[in-house]
C-alpha positions in Angstrom: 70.4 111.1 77.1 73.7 112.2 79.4 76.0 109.2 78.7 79.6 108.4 80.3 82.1 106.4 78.6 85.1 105.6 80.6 88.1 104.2 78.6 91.8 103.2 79.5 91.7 100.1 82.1 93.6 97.2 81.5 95.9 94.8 83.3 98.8 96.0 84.9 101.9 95.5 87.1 102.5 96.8 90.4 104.5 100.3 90.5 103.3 101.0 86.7 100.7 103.3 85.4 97.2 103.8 83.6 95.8 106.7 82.2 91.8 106.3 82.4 89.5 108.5 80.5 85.9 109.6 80.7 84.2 110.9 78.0 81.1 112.9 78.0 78.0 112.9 75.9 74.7 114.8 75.7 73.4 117.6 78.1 76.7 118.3 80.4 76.1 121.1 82.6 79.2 123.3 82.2 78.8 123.1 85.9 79.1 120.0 86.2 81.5 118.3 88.9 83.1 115.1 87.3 84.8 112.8 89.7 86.5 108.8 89.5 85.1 106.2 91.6 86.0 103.1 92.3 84.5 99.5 93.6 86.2 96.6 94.5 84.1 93.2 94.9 82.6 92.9 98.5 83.1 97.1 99.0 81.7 99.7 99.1 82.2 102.5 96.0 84.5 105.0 97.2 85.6 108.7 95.7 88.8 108.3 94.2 88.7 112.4 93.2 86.6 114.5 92.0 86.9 117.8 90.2 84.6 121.1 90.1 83.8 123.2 87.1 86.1 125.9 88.6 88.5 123.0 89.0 88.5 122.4 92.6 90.0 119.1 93.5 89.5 116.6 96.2 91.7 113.1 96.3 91.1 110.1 98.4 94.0 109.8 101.3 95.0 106.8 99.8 96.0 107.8 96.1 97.2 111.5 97.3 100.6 112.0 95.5 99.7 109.3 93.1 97.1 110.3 90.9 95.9 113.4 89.2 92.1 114.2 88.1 92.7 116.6 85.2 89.6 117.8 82.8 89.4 118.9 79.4 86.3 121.3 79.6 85.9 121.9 76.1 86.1 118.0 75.3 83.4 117.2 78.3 86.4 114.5 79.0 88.1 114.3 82.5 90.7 112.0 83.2 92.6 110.2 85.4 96.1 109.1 85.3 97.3 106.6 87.8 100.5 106.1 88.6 102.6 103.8 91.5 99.7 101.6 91.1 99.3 99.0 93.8 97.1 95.7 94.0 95.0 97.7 96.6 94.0 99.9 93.8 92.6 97.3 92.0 88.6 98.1 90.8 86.1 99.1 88.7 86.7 102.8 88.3 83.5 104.7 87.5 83.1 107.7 86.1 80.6 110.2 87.5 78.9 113.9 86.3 76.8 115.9 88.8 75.7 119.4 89.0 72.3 121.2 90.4 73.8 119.8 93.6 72.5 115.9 93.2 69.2 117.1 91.1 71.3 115.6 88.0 73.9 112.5 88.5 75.2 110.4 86.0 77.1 107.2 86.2 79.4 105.5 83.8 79.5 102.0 82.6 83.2 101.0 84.7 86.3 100.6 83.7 88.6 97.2 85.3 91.5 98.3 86.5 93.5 95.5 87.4 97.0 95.5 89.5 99.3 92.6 90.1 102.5 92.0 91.9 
């Protein structure tokens, strides 16, 4: 019923940028906490950022100063934009909606995100 559509990955150079969306569908809390996600193969998904409905924000170490969560409340669309992109960054980027705590989480389908130097 909730769905998650991540758009915006693509191929890359190294020191460029991406702009990744997610878009919302279905029963979205308007309390909902959206965040990014990422996985690269052979580790573990790790928060990338993650945003509040009040719009608190929390960033990975390793992408502070480089990328900005930002959310379009009235669109149920959060984005994402990525800049100073390194190969390290490369990943599927998920998109994820959670609120009641974790009663209600929802995942997206992924995104590639691909950097090369």
């Amino acid at each position: 019923q909730v769905q998650l559509v991540e758009s915006g990955g693509g191929l890359v150079q190294a020191g460029g940028s991406l702009r990744l969306s997610c878009a919302a569908s279905g029963t979205i809390s308007s309390l909902s906490t959206m965040g990014w996600y990422r996985q690269a193969p052979e580790k573990q998904r790790e928060l990338v950022a993650s945003i509040t409905s009040g719009g608190s924000i929390v960033y990975a170490d390793s992408v502070k100063g480089r990328f900005t969560i930002s959310r379009h409340n009235a669109k149920n669309t959060v984005y994402l934009q990525m800049n100073s992109l390194k190969p390290e960054d490369t990943a599927v980027y998920y998109c994820r909606s959670n609120w009641r705590g974790y009663e209600y989480v929802y995942w997206g389908q992924g995104t590639q995100v691909t950097v090369y130097s």
